[in-house]
OpenMM code with the backbone's topology and positions (N, CA, C; nanometers):
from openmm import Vec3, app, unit

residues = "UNK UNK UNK UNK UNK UNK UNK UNK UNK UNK UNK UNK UNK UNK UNK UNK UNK UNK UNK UNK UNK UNK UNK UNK UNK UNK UNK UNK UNK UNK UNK UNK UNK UNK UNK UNK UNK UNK UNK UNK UNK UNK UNK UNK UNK UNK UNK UNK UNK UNK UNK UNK UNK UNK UNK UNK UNK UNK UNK UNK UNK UNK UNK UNK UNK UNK UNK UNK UNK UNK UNK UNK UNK UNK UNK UNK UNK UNK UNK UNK UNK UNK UNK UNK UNK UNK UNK UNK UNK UNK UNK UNK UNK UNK UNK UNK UNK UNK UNK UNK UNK UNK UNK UNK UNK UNK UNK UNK UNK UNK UNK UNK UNK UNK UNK UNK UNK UNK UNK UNK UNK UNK UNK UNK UNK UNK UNK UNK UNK UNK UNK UNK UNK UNK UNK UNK UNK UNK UNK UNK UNK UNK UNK UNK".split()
positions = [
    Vec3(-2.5884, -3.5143, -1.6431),
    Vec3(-2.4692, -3.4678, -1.7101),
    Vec3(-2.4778, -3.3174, -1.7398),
    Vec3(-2.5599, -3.2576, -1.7495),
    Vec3(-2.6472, -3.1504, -1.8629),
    Vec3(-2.6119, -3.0274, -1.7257),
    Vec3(-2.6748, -3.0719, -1.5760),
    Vec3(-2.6285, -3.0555, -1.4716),
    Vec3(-2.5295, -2.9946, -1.4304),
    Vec3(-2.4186, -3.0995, -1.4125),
    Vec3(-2.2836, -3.0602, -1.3690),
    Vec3(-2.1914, -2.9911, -1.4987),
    Vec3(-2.2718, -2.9640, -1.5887),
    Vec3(-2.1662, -2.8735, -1.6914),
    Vec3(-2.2447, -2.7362, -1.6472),
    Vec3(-2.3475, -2.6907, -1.6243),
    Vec3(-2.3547, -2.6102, -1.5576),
    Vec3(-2.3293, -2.5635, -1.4293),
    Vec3(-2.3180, -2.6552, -1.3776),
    Vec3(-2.2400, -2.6074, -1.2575),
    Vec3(-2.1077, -2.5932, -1.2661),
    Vec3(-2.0837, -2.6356, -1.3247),
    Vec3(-1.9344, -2.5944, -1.3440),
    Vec3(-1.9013, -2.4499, -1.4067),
    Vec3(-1.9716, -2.4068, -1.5360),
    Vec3(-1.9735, -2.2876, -1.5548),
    Vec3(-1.9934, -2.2349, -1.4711),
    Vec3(-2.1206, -2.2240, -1.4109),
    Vec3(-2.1516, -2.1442, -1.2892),
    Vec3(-2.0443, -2.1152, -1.1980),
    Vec3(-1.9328, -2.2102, -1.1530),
    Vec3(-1.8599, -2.2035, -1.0769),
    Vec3(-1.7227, -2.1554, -1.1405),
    Vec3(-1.7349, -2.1758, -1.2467),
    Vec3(-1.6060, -2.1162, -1.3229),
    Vec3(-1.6481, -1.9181, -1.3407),
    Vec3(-1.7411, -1.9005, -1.3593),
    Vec3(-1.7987, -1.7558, -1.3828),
    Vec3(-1.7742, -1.6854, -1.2428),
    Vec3(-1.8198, -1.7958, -1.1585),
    Vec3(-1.8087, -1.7123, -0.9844),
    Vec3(-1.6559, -1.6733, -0.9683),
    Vec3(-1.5508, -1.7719, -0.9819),
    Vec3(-1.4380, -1.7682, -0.9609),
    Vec3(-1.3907, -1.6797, -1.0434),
    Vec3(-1.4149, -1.6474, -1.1510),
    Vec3(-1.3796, -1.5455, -1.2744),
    Vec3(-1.3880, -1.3712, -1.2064),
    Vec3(-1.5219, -1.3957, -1.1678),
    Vec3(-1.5658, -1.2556, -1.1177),
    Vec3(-1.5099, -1.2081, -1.0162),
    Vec3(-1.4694, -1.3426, -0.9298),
    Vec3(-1.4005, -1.3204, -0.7609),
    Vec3(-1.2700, -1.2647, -0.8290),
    Vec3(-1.2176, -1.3056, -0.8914),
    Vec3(-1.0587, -1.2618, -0.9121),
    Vec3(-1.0443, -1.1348, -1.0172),
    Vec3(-1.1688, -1.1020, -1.1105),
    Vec3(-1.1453, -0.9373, -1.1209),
    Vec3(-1.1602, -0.8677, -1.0115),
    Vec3(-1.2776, -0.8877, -0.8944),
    Vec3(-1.3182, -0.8072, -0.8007),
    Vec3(-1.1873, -0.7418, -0.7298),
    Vec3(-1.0791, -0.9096, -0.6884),
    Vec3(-0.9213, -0.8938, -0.6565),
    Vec3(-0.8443, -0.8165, -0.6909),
    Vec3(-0.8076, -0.8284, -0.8220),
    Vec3(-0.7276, -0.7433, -0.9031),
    Vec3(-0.7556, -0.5946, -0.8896),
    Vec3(-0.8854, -0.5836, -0.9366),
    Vec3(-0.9323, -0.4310, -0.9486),
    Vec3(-0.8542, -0.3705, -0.8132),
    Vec3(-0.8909, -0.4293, -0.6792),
    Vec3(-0.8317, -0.3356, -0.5485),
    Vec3(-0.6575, -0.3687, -0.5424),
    Vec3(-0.6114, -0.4248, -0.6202),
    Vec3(-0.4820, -0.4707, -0.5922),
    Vec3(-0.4364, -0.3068, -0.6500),
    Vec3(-0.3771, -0.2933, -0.4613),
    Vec3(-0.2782, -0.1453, -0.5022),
    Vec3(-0.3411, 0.0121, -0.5014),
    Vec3(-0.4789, -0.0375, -0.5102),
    Vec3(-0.5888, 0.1115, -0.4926),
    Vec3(-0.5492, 0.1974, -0.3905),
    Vec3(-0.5467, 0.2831, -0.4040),
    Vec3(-0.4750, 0.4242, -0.3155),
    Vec3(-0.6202, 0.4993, -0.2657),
    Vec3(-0.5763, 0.4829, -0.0971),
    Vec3(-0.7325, 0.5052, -0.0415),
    Vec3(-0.6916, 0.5664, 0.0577),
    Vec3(-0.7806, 0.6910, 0.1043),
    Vec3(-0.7156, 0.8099, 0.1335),
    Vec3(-0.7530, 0.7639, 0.3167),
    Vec3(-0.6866, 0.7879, 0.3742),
    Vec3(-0.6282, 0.7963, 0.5006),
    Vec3(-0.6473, 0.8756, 0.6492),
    Vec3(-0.7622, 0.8976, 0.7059),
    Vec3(-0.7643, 1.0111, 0.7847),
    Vec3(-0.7217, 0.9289, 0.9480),
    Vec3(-0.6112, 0.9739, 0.9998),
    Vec3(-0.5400, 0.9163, 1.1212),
    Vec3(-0.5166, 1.0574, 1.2363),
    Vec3(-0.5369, 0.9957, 1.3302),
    Vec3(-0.4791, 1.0806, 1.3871),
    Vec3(-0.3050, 1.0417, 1.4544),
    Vec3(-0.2010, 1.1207, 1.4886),
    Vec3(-0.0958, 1.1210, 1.5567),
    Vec3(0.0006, 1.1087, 1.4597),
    Vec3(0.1513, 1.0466, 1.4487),
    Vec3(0.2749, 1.0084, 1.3552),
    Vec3(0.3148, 0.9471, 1.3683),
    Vec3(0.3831, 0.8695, 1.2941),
    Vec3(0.4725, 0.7952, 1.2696),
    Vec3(0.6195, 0.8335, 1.2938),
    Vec3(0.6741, 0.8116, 1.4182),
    Vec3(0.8279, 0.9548, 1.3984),
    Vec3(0.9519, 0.8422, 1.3072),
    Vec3(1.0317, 0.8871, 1.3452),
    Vec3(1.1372, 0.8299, 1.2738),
    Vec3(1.1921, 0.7483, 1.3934),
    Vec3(1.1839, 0.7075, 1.4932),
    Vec3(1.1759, 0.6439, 1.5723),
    Vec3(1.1072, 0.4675, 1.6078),
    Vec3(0.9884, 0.5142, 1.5634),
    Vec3(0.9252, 0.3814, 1.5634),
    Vec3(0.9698, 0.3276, 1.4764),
    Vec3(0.9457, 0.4016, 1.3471),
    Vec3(0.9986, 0.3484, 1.2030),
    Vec3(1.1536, 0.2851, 1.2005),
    Vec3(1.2020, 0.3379, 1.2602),
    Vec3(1.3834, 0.2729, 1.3015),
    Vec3(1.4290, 0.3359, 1.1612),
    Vec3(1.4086, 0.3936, 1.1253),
    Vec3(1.4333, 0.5071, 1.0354),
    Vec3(1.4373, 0.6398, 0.9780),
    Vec3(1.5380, 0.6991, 0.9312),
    Vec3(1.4569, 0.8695, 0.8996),
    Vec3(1.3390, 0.8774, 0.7829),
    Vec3(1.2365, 0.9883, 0.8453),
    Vec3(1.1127, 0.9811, 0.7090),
    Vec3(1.1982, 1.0811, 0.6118),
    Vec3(1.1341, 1.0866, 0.5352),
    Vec3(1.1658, 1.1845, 0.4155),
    Vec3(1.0672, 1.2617, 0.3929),
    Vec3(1.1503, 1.4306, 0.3956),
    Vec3(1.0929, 1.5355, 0.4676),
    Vec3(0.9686, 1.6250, 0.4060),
    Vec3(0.9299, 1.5199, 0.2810),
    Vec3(0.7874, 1.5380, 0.2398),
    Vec3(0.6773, 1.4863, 0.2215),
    Vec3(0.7918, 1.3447, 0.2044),
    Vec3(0.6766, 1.2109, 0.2075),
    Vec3(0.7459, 1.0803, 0.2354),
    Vec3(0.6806, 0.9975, 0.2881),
    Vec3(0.7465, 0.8540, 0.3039),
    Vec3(0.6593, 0.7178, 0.2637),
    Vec3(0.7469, 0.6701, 0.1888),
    Vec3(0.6719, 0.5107, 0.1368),
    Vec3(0.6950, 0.4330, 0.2886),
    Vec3(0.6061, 0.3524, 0.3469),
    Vec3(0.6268, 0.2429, 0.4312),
    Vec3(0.5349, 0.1289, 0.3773),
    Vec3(0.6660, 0.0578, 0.3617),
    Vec3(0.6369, -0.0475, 0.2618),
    Vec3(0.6021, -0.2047, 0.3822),
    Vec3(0.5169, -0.2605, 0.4303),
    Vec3(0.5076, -0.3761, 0.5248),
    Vec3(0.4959, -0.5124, 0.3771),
    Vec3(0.5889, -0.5573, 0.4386),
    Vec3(0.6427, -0.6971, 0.3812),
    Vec3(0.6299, -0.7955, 0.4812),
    Vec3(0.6702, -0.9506, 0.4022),
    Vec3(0.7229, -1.0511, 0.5219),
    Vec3(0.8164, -1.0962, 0.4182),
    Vec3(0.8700, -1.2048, 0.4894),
    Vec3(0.9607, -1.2948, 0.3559),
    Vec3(0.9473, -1.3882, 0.2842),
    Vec3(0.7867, -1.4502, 0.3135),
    Vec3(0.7508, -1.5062, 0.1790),
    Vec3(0.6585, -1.4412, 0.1197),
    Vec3(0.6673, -1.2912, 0.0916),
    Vec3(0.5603, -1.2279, -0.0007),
    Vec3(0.6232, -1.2551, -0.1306),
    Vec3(0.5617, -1.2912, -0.1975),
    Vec3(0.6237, -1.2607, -0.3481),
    Vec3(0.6282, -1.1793, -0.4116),
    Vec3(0.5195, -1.1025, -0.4067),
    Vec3(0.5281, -0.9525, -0.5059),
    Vec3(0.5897, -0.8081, -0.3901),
    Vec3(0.6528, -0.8724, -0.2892),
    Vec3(0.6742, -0.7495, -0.2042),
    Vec3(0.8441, -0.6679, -0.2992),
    Vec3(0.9611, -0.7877, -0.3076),
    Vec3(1.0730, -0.7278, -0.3540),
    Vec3(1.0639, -0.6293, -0.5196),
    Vec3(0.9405, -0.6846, -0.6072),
    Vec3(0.8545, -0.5889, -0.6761),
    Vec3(0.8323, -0.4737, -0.6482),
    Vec3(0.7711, -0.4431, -0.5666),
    Vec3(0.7048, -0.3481, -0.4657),
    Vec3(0.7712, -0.2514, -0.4237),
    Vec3(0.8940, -0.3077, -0.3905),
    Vec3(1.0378, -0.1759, -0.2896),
    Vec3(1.0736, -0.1798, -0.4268),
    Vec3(1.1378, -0.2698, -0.5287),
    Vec3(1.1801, -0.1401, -0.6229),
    Vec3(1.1003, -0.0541, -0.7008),
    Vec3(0.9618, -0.1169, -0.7400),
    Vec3(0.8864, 0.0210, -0.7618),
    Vec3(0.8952, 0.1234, -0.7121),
    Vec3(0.8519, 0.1017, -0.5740),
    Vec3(0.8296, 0.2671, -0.4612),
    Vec3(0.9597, 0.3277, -0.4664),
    Vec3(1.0623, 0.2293, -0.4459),
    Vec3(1.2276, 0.3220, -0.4795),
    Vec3(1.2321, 0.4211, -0.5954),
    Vec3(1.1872, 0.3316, -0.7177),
    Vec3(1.1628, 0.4395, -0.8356),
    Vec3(1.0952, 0.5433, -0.8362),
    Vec3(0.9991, 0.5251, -0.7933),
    Vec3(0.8816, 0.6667, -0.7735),
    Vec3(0.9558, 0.7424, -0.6855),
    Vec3(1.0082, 0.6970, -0.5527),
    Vec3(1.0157, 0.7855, -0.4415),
    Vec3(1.1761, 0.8477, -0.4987),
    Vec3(1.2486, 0.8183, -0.5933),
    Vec3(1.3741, 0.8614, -0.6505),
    Vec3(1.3313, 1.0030, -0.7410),
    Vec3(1.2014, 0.9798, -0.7976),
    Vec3(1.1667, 1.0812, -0.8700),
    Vec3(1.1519, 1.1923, -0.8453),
    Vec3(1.1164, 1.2102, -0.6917),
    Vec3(1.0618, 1.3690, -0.6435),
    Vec3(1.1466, 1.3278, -0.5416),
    Vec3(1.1922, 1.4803, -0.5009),
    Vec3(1.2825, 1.5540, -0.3957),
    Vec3(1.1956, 1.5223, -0.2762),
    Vec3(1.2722, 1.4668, -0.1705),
    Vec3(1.2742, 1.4739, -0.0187),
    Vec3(1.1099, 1.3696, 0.0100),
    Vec3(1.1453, 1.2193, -0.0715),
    Vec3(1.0414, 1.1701, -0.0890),
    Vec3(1.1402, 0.9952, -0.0075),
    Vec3(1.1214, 0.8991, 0.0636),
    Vec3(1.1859, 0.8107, 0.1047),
    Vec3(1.0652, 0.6930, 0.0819),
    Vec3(1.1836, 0.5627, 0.1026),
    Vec3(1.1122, 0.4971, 0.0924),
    Vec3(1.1008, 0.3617, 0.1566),
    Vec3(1.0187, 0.3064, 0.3325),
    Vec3(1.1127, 0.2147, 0.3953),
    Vec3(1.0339, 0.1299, 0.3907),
    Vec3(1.1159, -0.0006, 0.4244),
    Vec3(1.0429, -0.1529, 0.4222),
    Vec3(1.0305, -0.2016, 0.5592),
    Vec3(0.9345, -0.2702, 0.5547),
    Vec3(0.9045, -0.3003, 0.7436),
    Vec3(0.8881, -0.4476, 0.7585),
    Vec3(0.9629, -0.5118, 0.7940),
    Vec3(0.9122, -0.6698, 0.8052),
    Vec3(0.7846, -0.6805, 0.9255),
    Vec3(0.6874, -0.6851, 0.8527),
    Vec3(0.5617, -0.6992, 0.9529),
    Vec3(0.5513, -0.8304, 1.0625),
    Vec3(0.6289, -0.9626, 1.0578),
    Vec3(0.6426, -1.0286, 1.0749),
    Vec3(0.7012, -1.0070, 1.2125),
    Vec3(0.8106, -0.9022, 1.1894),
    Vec3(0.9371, -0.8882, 1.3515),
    Vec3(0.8802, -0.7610, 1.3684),
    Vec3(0.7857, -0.6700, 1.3003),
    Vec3(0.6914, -0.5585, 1.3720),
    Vec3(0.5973, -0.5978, 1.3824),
    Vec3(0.4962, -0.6658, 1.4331),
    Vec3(0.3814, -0.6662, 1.4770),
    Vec3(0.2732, -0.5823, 1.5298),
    Vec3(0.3592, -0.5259, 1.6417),
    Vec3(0.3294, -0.3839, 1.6905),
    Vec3(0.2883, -0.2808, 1.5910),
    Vec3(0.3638, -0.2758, 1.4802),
    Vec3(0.3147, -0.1707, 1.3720),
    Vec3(0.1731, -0.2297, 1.3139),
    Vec3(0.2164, -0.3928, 1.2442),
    Vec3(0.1159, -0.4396, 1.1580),
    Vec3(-0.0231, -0.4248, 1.2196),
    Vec3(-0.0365, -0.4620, 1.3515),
    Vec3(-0.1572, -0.4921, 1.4122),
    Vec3(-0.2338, -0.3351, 1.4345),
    Vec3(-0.1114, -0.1879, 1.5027),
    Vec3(-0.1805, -0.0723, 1.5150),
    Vec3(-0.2282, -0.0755, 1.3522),
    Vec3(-0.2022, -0.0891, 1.2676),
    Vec3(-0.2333, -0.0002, 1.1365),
    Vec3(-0.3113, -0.1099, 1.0194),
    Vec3(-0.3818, -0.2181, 1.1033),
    Vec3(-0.4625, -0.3203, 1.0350),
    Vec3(-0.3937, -0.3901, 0.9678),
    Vec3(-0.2683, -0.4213, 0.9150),
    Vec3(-0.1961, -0.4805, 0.8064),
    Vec3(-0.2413, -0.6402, 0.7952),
    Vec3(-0.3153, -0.6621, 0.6883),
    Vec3(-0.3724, -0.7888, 0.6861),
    Vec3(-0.2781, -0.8652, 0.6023),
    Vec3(-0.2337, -0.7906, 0.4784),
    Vec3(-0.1886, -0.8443, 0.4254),
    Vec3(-0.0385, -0.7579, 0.3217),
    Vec3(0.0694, -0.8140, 0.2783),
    Vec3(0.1700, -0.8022, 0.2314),
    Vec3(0.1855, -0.8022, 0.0518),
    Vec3(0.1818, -0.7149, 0.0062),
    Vec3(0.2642, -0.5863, 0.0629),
    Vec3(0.1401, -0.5192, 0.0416),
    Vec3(0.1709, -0.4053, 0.1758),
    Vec3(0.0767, -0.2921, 0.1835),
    Vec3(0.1630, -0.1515, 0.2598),
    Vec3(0.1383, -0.0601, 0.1808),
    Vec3(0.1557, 0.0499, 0.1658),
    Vec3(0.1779, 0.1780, 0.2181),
    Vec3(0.2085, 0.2114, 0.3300),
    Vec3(0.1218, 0.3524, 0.3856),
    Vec3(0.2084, 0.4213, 0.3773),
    Vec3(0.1024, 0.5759, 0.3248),
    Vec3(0.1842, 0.6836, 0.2342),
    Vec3(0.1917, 0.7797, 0.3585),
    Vec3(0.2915, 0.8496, 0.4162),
    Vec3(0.3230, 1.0060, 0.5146),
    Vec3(0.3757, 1.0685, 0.4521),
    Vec3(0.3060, 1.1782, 0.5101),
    Vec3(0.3415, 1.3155, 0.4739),
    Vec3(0.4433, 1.3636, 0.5516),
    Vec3(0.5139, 1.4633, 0.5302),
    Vec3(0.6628, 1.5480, 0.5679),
    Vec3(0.6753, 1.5034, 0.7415),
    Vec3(0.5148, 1.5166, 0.8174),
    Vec3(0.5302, 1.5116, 0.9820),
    Vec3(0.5016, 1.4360, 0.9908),
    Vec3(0.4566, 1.2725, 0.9413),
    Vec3(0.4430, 1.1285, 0.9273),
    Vec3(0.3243, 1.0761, 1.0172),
    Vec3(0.2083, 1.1824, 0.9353),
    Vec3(0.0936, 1.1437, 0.9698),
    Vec3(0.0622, 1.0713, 0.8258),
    Vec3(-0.0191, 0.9400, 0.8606),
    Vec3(-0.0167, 0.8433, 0.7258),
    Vec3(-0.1821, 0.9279, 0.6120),
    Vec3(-0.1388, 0.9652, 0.5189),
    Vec3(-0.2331, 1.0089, 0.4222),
    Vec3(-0.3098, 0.9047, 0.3501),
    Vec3(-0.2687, 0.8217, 0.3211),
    Vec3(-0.3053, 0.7682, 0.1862),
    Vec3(-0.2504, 0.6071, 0.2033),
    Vec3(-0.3098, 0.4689, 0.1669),
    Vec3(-0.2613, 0.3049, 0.2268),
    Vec3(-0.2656, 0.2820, 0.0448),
    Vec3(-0.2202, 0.1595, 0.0309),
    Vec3(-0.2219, 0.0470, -0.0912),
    Vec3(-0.2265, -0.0639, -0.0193),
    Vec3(-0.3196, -0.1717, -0.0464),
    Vec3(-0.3190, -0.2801, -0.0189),
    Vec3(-0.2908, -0.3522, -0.1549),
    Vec3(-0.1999, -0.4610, -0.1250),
    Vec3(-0.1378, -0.5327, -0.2882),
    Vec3(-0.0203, -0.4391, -0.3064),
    Vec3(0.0077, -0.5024, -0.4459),
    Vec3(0.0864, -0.4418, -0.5128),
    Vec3(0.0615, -0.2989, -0.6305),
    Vec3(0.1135, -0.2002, -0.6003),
    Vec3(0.0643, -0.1282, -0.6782),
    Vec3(0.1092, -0.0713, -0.7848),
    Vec3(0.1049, -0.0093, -0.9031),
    Vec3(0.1122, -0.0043, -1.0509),
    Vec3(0.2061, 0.1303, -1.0179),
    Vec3(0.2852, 0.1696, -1.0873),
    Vec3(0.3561, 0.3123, -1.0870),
    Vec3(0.2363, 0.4176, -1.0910),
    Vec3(0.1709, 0.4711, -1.1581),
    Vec3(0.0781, 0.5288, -1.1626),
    Vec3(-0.0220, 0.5255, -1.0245),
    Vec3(-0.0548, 0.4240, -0.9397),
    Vec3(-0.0931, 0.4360, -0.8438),
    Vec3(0.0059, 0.4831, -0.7170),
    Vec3(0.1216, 0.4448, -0.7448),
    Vec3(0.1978, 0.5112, -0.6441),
    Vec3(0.2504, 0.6551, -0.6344),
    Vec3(0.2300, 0.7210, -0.7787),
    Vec3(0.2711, 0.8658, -0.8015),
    Vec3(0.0823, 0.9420, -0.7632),
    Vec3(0.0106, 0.8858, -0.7692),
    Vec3(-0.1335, 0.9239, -0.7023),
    Vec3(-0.1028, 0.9024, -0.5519),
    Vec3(-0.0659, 0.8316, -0.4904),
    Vec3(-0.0932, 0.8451, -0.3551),
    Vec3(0.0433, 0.9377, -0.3316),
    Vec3(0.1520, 1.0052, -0.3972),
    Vec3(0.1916, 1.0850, -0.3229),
    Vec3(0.1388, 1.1959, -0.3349),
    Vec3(0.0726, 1.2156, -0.4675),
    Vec3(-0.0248, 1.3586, -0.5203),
    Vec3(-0.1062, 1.4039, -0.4150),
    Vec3(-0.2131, 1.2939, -0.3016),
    Vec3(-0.2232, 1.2905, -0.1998),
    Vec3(-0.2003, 1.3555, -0.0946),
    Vec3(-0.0893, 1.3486, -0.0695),
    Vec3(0.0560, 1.4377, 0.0163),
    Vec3(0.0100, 1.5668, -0.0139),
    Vec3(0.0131, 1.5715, -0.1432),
    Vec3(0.0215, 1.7221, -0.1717),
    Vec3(-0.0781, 1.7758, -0.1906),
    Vec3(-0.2255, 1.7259, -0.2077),
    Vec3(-0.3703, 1.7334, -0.2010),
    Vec3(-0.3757, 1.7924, -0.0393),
    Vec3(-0.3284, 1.6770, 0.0671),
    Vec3(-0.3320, 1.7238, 0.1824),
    Vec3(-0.3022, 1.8534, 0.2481),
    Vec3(-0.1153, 1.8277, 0.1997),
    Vec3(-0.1060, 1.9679, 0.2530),
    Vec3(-0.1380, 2.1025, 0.2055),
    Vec3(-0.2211, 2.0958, 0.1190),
    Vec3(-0.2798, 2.2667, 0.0382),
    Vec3(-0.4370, 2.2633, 0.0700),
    Vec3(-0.4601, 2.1351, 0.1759),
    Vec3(-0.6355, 2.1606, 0.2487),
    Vec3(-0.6959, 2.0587, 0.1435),
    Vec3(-0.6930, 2.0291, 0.0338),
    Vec3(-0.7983, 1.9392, -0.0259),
    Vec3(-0.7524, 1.8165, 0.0548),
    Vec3(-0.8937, 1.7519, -0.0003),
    Vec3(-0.9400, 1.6388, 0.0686),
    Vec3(-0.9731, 1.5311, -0.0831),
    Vec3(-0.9099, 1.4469, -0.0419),
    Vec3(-0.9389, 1.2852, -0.1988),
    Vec3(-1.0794, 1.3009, -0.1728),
] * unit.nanometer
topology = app.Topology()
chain = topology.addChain("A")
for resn in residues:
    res = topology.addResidue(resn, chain)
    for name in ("N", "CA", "C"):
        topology.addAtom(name, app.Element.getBySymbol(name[0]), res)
C-alpha cells in the first residue's frame, strides 16, 4: 500500500514538473537566423513594411483565435506593423519549410520578410512586443 502512494506522488511530481517545463516555453520568443523571404506572394498577402506577425493556425487550435487577436493588438500599436494568419493545414508547404509542429506558432519578419524571431504556443502581450523589439534589434546590427 505504502508503495503505490508513492508512486503515485512520484508520478504526480513528474507530471507537475512536465507541465511547468510546458508552460514556461509556451510563447518564448527565440531569435531566428534564416536565410531568403517571405514575399508577399507566398504569404497571399501584403507584409507590413516593418514587421509582420505570421500567425500558423489550424481549425481545431483552441488558443489560436486568442492568438490573432492578441497579435492584432500589438501589431495595431506600432506603425507599418501587420498581422497574417496561415491555415497550416491548406499550407503545408509553408508549415513543413519552417518546422511548424505545432499551432499556434508565430514567425516574426522584418520590413524585407526575412523571419527574425518564432513563438511556439501562445504568447503573452509582453512576449509579442519583445519579438518585434527584435525587428528592431536586427535592423540597427544587434544580435538577441
Amino acid at each position: 500500500m505504502l508503495i503505490r502512494i508513492v508512486l503515485i506522488v512520484a508520478l504526480l511530481a513528474a507530471a507537475s514538473l512536465a507541465y511547468a517545463w510546458w508552460q514556461r516555453r509556451q510563447g518564448r520568443v527565440r531569435d531566428v537566423v534564416r536565410e531568403g523571404e517571405l514575399t508577399a506572394d507566398v504569404l497571399g498577402a501584403p507584409r507590413g513594411p516593418h514587421a509582420t506577425f505570421v500567425q500558423f493556425s489550424t481549425p481545431l487550435c483552441s488558443k489560436c483565435p486568442g492568438t490573432a487577436r492578441l497579435l492584432k493588438g500589438v501589431a495595431g500599436e506600432r506603425v507599418g506593423v501587420t498581422h497574417l494568419e496561415i491555415d497550416a493545414s491548406e499550407r503545408l508547404d509553408l508549415a513543413r519549410e519552417h518546422h511548424i509542429m505545432r499551432t499556434p506558432t508565430t514567425l516574426v519578419l522584418d520590413g524585407t520578410g526575412v523571419v527574425v524571431a518564432r513563438m511556439d504556443g501562445a504568447p503573452t502581450v509582453e512576449q509579442a512586443r519583445e519579438a518585434l523589439d527584435a525587428v528592431g534589434r536586427r535592423a540597427s546590427g544587434y544580435s538577441i
